[in-house]
C-alpha positions in Angstrom: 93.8 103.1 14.7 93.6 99.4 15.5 92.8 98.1 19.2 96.0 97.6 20.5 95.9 94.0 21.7 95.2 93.1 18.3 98.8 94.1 17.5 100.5 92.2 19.5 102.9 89.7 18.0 105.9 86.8 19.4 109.1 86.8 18.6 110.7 82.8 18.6 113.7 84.7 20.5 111.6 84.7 24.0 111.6 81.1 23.5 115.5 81.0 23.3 115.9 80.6 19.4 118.8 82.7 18.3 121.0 82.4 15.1 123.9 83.3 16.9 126.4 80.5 16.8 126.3 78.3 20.5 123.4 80.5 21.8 121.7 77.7 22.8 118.9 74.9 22.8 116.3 75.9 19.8 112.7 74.6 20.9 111.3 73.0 18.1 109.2 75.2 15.9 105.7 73.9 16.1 105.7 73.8 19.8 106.5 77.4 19.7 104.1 78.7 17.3 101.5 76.5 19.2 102.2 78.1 22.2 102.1 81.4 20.7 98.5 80.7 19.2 97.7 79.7 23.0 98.5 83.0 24.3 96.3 85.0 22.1 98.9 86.3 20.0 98.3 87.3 16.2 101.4 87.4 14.6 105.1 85.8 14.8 108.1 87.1 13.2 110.5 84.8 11.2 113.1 83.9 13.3 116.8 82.8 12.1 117.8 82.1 8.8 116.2 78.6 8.0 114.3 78.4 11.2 111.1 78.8 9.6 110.4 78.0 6.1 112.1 80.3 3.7 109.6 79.2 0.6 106.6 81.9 1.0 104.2 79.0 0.6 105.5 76.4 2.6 105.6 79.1 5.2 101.9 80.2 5.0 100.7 77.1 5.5 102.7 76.6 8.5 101.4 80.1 10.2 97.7 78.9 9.0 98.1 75.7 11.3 98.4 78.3 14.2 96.6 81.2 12.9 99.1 83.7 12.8 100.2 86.0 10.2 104.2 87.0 9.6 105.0 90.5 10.9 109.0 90.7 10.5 112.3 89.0 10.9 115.5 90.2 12.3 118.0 90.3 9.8 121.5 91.1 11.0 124.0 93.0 8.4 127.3 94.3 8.8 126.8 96.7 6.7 129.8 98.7 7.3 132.3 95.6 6.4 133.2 95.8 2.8 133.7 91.9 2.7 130.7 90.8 4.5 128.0 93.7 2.8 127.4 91.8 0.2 126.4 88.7 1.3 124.6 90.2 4.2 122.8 92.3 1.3 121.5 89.2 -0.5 120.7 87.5 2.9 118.4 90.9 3.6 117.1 90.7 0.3 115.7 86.9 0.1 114.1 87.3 3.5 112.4 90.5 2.4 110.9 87.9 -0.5 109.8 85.4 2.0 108.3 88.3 4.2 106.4 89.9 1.3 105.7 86.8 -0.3 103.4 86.0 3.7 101.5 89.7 3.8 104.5 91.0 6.5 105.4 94.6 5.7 108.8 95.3 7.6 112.2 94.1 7.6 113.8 94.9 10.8 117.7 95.4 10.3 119.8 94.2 13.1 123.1 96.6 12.3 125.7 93.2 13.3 129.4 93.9 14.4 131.4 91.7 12.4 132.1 89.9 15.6 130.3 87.0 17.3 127.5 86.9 19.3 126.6 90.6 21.2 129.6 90.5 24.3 131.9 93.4 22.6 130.6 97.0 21.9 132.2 98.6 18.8 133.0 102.4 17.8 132.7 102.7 13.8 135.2 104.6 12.3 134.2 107.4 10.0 135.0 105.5 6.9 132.9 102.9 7.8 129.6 104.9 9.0 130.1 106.5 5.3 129.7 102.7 4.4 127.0 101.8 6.4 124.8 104.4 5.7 125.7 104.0 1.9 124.9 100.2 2.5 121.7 100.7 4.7 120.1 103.0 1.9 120.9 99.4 -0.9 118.7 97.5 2.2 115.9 100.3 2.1 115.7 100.2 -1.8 115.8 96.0 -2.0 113.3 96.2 0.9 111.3 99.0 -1.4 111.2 96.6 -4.2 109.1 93.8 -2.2 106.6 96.5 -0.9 108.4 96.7 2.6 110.0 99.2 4.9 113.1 98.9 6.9 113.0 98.8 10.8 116.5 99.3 11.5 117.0 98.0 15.2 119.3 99.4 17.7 121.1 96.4 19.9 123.8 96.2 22.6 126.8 94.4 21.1 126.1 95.5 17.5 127.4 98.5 15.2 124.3 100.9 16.6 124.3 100.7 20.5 124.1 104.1 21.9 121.9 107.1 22.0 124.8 109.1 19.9 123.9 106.5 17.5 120.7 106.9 17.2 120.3 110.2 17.0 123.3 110.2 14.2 120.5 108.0 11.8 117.7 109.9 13.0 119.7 113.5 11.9 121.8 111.4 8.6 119.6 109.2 6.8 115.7 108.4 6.6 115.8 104.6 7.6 112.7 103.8 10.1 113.3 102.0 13.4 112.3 99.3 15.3 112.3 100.5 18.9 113.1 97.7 21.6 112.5 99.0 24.8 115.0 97.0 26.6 118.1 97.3 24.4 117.7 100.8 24.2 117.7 101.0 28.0 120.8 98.8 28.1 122.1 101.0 25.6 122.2 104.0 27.9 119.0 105.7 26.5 115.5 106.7 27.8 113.2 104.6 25.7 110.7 107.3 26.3 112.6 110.2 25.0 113.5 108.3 21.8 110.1 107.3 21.3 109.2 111.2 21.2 112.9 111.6 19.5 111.9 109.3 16.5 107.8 109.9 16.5 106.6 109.8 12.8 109.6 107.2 12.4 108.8 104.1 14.2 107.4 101.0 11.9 107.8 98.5 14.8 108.2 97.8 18.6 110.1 95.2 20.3 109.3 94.6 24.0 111.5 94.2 27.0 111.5 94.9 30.5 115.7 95.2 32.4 116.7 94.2 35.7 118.7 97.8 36.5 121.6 96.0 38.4 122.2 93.6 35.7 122.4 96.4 33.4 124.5 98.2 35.0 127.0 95.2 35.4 126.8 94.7 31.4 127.6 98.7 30.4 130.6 98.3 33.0 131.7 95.0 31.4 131.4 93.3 34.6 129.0 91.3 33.2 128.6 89.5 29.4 125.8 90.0 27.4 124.9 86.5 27.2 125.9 85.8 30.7 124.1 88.3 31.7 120.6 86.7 29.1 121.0 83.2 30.7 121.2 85.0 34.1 117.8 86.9 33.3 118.5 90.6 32.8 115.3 90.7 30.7 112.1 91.0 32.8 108.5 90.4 32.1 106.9 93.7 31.1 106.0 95.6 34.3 109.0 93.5 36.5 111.9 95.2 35.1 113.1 99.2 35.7 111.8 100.4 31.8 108.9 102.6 32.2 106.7 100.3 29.6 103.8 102.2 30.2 105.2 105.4 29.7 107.2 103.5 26.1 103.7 102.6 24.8 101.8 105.5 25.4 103.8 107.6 23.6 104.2 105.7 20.7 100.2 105.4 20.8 100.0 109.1 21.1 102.4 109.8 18.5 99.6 107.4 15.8 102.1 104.8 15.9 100.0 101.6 14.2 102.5 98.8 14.0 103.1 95.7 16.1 104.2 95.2 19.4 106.3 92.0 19.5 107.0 90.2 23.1 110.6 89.7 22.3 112.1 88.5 26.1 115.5 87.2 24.7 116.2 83.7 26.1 119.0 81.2 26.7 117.6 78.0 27.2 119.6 74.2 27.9 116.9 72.1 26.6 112.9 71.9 25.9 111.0 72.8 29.3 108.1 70.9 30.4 105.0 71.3 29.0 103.2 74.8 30.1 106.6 75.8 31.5 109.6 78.0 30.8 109.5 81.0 28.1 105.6 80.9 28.4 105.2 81.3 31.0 107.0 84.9 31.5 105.2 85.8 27.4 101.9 85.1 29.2 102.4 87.5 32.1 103.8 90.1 29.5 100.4 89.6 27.4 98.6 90.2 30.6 100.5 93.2 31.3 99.5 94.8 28.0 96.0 94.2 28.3 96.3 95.8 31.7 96.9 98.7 30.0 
């Protein structure tokens, strides 16, 4: 097993770059792999659709300026919506290319609505899980085909929110996951207990820390999901109510090898000043690892 600090990676979410249509300002993408490299991080994943570029090689040489290597992307699907599976399909496919095409070795599926943005919960019907999990096991074998597994990632506001979820893939298909500590704490679970839940399972790690009133406001619906992002429900790692420590230890114990990814999810108006804003909260998170 590898030190752990040398797995861990950035997502360009914590510096407010989301695909989701009017999430916000998008920092431009050199500063953020720069600031990345000047953290000590190894690793980025792709970020949106286009963000990054999508040609393997263009994209190499980009990571090479910074000295990172390419550990994932977040691919949303709404895999149980007949008329949007298919072009979701081909969208999971080309960025499996890209990832293989850079050394990365997971695809982590983000299980979209249908709807936009992350502000409304949804209940699948049982036609529809029937589809998804029909549809999730075409992503697996695409994925299989570049030399990658499938990280599939539970999120508030998409088709695979709650623990009931969870534990319906875990018992009803074999897809891997991509644990993030703070959506499955928003999600109603104990991050911990599905860490044990899911040991042998886990392919990749988001990290989060949750402000507990904020959270609670969002499961009521007293408070949007993006409302409550630009308000600051995520927390540094070690500020928030998600026992981190406890998240990461188990997954260690349980010979879990992957990356950790600093993924702090972001709204942000325009470019901060120099050495300030999403930084500065990834460096204290870094710090908080090594602590460890």
């Amino acid at each position: 097993m590898t030190d752990m600090m040398s797995r861990i990676a950035g997502a360009p979410i914590t510096w407010g770059v989301d695909g989701s249509p009017g999430w916000g300002h998008l920092m431009d993408a050199d500063r953020v792999l720069g600031e990345m490299a000047e953290i000590g991080l190894k690793a980025t994943e792709l970020g949106p659709d286009g963000y990054l570029p999508v040609d393997p090689g263009e994209l190499k040489v980009k990571l090479d300026e910074y000295g990172l290597e390419l550990v994932g992307a977040f691919a949303p699907a709404a895999l149980h919506i007949p008329d949007r599976a298919e072009a979701d399909l081909a969208y999971a496919t080309r960025a499996s290319k890209t990832l293989a095409g850079c050394g990365a070795t997971v695809l982590v599926l983000g299980p979209a609505s249908g709807l936009d943005g992350y502000d409304t919960s949804i209940e699948m019907t049982e036609s529809e899980w029937q589809s998804f999990l029909g549809n999730l096991a075409r992503v697996i074998s695409a994925a299989a085909n570049e030399g990658l597994k499938v990280a599939l990632h539970q999120h508030w506001g998409m088709a695979i929110e709650t623990p009931g979820h969870v534990e319906r893939l875990i018992d009803e298909s074999d897809v891997e996951f991509c644990l993030d500590s703070g959506h499955l704490y928003l999600g109603g679970a104990d991050p911990v207990a599905i860490a044990e839940r899911a040991a042998g399972r886990v392919a990749h790690v988001h990290l989060k820390d949750v402000d507990e009133e904020m959270a609670k406001r969002v499961r009521s619906g007293d408070l949007a999901f993006r409302q409550a992002v630009i308000d600051g429900i995520f927390k540094p790692l070690g500020e928030g109510v998600v026992d981190i420590a406890g998240f990461v230890r188990t997954l260690e114990e349980a010979g879990f090898d992957g990356w950790y990814v600093l993924e702090q999810d972001a709204v942000l108006d325009e470019d901060p000043p120099p050495g300030k804003g999403p930084v500065e909260d990834a460096i204290k998170s870094f710090e908080y690892l090594a602590s460890l």
